[in-house]
C-alpha positions as CSV (number, residue, x, y, z in Angstrom):
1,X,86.5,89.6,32.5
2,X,87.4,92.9,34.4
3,X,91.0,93.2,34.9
4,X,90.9,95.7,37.8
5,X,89.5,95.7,41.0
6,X,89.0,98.9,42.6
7,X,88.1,100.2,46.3
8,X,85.4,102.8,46.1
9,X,85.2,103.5,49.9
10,X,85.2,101.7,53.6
11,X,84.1,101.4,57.0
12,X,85.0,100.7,60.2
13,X,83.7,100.0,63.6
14,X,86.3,98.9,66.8
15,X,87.5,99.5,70.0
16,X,89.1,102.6,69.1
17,X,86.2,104.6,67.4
18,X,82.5,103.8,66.0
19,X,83.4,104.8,62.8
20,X,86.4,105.1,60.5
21,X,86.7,108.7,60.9
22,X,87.3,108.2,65.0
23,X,89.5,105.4,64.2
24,X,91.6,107.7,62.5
25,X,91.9,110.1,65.2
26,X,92.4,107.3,68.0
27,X,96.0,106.8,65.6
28,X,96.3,110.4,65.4
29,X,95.9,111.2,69.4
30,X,97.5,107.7,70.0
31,X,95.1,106.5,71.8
32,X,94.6,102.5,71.8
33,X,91.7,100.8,72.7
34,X,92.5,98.2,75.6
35,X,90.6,98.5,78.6
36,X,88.9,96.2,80.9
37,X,85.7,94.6,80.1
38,X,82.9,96.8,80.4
39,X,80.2,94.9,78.6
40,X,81.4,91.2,77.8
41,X,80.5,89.4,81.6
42,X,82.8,87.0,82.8
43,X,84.2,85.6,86.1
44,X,87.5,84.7,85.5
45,X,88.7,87.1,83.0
46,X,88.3,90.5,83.7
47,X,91.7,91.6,84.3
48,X,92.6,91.0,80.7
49,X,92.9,94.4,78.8
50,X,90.7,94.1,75.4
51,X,90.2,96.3,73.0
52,X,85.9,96.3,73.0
53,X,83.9,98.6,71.3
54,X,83.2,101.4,73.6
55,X,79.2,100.7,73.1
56,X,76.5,98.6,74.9
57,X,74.2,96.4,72.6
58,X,71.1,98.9,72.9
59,X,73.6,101.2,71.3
60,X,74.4,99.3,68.7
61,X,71.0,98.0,68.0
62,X,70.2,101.6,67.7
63,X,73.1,102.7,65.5
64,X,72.5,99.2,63.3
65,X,68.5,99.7,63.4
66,X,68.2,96.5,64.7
67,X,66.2,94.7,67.1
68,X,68.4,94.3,70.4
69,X,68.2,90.7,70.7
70,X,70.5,89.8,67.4
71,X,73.7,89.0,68.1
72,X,76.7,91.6,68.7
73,X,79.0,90.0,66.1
74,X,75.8,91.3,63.5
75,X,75.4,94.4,64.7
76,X,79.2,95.2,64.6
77,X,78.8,94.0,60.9
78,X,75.8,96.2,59.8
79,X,77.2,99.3,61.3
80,X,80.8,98.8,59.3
81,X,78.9,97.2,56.4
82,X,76.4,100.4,55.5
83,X,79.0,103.0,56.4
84,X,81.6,101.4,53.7
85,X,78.5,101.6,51.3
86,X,77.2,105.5,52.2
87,X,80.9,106.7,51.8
88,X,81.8,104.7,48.1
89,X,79.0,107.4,47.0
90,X,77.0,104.6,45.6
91,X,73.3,104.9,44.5
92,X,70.5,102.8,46.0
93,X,71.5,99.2,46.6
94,X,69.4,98.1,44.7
95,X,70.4,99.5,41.1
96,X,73.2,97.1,40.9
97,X,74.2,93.1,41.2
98,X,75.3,93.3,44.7
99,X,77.9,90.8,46.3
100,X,77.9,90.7,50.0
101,X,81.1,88.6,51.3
102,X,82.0,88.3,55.0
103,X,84.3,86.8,57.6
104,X,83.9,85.5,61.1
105,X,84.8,83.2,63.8
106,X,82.4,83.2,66.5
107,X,79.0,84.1,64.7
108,X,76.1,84.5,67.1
109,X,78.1,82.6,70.2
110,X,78.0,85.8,72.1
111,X,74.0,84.9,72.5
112,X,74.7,81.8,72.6
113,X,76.9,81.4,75.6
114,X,74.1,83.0,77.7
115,X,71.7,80.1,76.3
116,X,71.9,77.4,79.5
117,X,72.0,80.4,82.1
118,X,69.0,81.5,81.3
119,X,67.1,78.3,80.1
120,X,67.9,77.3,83.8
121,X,66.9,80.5,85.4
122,X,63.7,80.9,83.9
123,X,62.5,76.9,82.7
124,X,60.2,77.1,80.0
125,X,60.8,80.1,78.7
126,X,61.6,80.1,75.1
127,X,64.8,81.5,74.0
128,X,64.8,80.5,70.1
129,X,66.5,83.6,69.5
130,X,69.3,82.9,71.7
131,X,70.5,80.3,69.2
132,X,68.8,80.6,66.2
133,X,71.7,82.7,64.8
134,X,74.6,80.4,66.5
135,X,76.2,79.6,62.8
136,X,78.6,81.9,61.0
137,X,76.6,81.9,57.8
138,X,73.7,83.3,60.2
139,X,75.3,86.6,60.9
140,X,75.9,87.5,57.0
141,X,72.4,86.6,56.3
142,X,71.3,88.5,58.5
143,X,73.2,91.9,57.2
144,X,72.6,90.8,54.0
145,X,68.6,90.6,54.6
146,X,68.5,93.9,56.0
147,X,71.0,95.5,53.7
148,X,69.1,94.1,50.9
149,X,71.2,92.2,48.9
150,X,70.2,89.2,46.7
151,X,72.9,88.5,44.2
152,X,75.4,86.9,46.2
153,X,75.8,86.3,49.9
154,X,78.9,83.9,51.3
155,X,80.8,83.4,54.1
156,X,84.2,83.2,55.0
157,X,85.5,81.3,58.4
158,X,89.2,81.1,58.0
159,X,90.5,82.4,61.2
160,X,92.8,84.8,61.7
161,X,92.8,85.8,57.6
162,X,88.9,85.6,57.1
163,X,88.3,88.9,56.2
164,X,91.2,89.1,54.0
165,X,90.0,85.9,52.4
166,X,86.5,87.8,51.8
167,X,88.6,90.5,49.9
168,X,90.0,87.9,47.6
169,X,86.7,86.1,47.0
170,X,84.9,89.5,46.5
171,X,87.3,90.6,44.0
172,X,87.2,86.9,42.4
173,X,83.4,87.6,41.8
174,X,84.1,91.3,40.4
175,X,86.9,90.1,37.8
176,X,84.4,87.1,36.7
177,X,81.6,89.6,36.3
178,X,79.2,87.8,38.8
179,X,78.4,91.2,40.2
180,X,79.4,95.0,40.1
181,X,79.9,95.6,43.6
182,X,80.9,93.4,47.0
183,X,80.7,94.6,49.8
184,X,83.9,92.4,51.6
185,X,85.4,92.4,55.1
186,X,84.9,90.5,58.4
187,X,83.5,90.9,61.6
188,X,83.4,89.3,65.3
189,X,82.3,90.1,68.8
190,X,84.3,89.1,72.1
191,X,82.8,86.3,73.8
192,X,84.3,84.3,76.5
193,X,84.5,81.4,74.4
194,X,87.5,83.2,72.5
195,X,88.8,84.8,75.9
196,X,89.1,80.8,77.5
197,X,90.8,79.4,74.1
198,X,93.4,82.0,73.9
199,X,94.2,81.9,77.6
200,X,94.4,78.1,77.1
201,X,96.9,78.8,74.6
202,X,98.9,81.0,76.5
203,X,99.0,84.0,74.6
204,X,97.2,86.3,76.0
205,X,98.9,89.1,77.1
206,X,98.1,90.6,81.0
207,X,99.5,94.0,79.8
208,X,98.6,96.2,76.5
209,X,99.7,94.3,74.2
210,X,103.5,95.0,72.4
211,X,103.7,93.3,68.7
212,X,107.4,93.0,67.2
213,X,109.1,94.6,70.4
214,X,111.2,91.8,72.4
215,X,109.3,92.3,75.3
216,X,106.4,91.0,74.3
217,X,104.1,88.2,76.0
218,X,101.3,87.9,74.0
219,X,98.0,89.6,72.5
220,X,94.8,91.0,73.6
221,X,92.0,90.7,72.1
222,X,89.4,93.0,70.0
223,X,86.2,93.1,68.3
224,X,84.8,95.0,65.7
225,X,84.3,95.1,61.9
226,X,85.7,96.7,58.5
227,X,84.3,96.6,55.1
228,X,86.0,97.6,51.4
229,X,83.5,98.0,48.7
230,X,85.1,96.5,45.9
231,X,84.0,97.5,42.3
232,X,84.7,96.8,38.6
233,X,86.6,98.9,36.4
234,X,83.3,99.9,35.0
235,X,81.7,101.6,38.0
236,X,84.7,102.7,39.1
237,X,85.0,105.2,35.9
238,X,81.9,106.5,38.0
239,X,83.3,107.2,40.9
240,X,86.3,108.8,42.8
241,X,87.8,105.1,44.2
242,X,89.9,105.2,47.0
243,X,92.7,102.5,45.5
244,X,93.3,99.6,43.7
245,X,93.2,96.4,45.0
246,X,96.4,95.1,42.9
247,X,97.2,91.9,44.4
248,X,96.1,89.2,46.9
249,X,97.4,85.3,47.8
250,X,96.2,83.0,49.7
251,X,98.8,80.6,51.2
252,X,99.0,77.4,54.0
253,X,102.1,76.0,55.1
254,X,99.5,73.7,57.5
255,X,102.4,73.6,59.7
256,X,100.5,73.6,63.0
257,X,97.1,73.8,64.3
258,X,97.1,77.2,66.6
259,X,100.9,78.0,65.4
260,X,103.1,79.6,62.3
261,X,105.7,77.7,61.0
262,X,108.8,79.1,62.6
263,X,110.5,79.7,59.3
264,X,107.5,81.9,57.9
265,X,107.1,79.8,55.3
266,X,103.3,80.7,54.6
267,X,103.5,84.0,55.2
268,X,106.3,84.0,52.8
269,X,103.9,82.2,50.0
270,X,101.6,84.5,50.6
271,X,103.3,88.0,50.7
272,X,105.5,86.9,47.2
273,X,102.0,85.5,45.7
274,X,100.5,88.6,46.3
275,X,103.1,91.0,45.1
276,X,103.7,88.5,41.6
277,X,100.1,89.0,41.1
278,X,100.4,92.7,41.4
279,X,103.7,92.9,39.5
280,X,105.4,94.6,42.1
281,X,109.1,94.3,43.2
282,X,110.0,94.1,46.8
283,X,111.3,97.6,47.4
284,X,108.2,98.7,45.5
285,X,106.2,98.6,48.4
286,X,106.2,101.5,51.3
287,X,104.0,100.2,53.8
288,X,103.4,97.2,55.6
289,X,100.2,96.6,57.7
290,X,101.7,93.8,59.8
291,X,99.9,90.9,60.9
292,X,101.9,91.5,64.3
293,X,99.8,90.1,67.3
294,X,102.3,90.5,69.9
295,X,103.0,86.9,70.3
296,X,106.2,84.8,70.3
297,X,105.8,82.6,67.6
298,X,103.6,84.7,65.5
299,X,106.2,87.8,65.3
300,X,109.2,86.1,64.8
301,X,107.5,84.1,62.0
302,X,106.0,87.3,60.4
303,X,109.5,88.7,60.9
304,X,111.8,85.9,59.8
305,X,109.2,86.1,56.0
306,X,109.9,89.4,55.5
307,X,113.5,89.8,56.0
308,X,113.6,86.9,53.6
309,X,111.4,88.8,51.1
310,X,112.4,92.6,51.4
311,X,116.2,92.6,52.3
312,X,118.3,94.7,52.4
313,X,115.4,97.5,51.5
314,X,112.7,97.1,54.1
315,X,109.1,99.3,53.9
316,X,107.7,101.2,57.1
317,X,105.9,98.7,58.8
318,X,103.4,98.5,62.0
319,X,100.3,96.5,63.5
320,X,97.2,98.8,63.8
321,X,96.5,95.6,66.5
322,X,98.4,97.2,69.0
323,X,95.3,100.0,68.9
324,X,92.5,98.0,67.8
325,X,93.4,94.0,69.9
326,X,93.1,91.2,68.2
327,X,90.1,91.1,66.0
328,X,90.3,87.6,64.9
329,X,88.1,87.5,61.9
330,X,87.4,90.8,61.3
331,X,90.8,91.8,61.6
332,X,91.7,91.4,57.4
333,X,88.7,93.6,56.8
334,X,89.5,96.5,59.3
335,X,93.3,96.5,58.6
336,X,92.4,96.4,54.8
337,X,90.4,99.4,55.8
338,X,92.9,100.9,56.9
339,X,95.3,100.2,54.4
340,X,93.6,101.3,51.8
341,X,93.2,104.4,53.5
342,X,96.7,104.5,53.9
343,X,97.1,104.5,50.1
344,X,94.3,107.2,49.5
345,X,96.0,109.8,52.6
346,X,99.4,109.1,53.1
347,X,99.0,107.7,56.2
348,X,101.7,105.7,58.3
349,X,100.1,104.1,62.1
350,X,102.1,103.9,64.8
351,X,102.9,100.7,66.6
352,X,101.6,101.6,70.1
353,X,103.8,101.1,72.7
354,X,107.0,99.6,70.5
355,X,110.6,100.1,72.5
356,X,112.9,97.4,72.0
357,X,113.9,96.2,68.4
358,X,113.7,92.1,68.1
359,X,116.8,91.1,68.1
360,X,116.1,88.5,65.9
361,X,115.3,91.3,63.3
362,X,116.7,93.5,60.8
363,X,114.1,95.9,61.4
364,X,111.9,97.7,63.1
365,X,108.1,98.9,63.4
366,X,107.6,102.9,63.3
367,X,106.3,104.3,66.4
368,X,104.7,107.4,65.6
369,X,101.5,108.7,63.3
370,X,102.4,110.1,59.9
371,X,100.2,111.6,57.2
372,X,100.9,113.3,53.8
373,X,103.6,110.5,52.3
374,X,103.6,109.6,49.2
375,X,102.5,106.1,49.3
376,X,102.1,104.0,46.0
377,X,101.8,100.9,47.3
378,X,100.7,99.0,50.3
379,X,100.8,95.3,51.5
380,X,98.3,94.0,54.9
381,X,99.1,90.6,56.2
382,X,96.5,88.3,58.0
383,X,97.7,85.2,58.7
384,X,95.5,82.6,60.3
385,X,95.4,79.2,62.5
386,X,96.4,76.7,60.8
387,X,98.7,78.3,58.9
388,X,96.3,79.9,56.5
389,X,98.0,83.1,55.7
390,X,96.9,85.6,53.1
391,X,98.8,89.1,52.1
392,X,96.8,91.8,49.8
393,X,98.7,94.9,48.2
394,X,96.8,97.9,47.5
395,X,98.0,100.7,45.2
396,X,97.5,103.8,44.4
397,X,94.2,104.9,42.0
């Protein structure tokens, strides 16, 4: 069994830049990504700000190499997926046993929601496609098959924390030596379906979006995906690894279907799970990537588990989500992305648009950019419906 778990490199693709590098100077220039919708259609919600990718699907086929028909929530994942692979300075996929572990939440609905419009449009037309890849498991196959990889192929569908779940899995599958490398993350596209649930709930926020300041009403939504690639100790001797992936827990206070438990109970579980299995004290970590949707409930929850945790001594903390929106399922995998960039640069990201301190809170979010601090150790939340809430600390190689 391999002890360590390393991060050899990453990728990223969202509605602040097609690629990690663009992400990073979207933080830098503070520039978030909410705008109206430009390439999701739909009647009744286009004065929502979201946070899309700033790219058609022709684009994105192009960029992906794929044909343009395949669902978005793919092509999001193939792009992320094979830049996190070209930038670990890996050989040919093929010259190792290759994992391939991914997150989502809608899978190929974007296509699918377009199914009946068309069928009754044009009557007999067939429209296979359209559906064909409607399952989660559909879209990982899919990147898998073109990517290559044969060894191991699974998918994660846990909300909020998928792709922080397919971190945990991933590195499950290095430290049993199943395979030598996984490439682990999440992805998911907008589609209305996700637009209508969250404006049932009530949480959608009409304004860009303001996580842990009092003021704030609610989230926007995102899309997008971010991949690690995970490695054993072995390979990583090889390599020039970003970080190391020291700790992760998965925890579920099952409190409520759509809502945390006001007393943070899970994300408390899952925050202390992950830093016992790092070894870490509290005030050993210096960064927080926050869950922090800009919600009510989910906040003050987040909030209420950490001040419980980390008093009196509390890390920097902010939400990348007030850049990026809501992800949903990809969210773990970009915001590991960037947290494990954190580690390798120094890099602190500002909480866009942060003012008034909760007063509920001890603490605060930063709101400005930093680079160059000496980080050793970092923690990213994702904490899902349900209550499925999972933390992961990455530390310094």
């Amino acid at each position: 069994m391999s002890d360590k778990v390393w991060i050899a490199g990453g990728g990223v693709i969202s509605g602040i830049g097609l690629d990690l590098r663009a992400c990073l100077q979207a933080f830098r220039d503070m520039q978030p990504g909410m705008t109206t919708m430009q390439h999701l259609r739909s009647v009744h919600h286009n004065t929502f700000p979201v946070a899309e990718v700033k790219a058609d699907n022709a684009t994105l086929a192009d960029m992906a190499r794929m044909p343009e028909h395949i669902s978005r929530t793919a092509l999001l994942s193939l792009i992320a997926a094979r830049e996190a692979w070209q930038s670990a300075g890996l050989r040919d996929i093929s010259a190792y046993r290759v994992g391939f572990v991914s997150g989502n939440t809608v899978g190929g609905m974007d296509k699918t929601e377009d199914f009946f419009a068309d069928l009754l449009t044009h009557p007999g037309k067939g429209r296979l496609n359209q559906v064909v890849h409607h399952e989660c498991g559909s879209i990982t196959e899919l990147v898998a098959d073109t990517l290559g990889i044969r060894h191991h192929i699974s998918t994660i569908s846990t909300a909020c924390s998928s792709g922080a779940n397919a971190l945990m899995y991933g590195a499950r599958l290095i430290r049993n030596n199943i395979v030598d490398v996984v490439i682990a993350g999440g992805t998911d596209s907008l589609t209305r379906f996700t637009l209508n649930g969250f404006n049932t709930l009530m949480i959608l926020d009409q304004q860009p979006c303001r996580p842990f300041d009092d003021t704030r009403t609610g989230l926007n939504l995102g899309e997008g995906a971010g991949y690690v690639i995970l490695v054993s100790d072995s390979l990583a001797a090889q390599l020039q690894p970003w970080c190391r992936l020291s700790g992760y827990a998965n925890a579920n206070d099952a409190y409520h279907q759509t809502a945390s438990s006001p007393d943070g109970t899970g994300n408390y579980l899952a925050m202390k799970g992950a830093l016992d299995m790092s070894g870490l004290q509290p005030q050993q970590i210096d960064y927080i990537n926050l869950h922090g949707t800009g919600t009510q409930n989910n906040d003050i929850s987040e909030g209420i588990a950490i001040s419980r945790l980390f008093a009196p001594h509390f890390p920097v903390m902010s939400s990348t989500k007030s850049f990026t929106g809501h992800t949903l399922g990809a969210s773990g995998g970009i915001e590991a992305v960037f947290s494990a960039m954190a580690v390798k640069e120094g890099i602190i990201y500002p909480n866009a648009r942060f003012e008034h301190q909760m007063k509920e809170l001890p603490f605060a979010p930063v709101a400005a950019y930093a680079t160059g601090k000496p980080l050793q150790h970092v923690m990213s939340n994702s904490f899902g419906f349900g209550g499925n809430c999972s933390s992961l600390v990455f530390s310094k190689a």
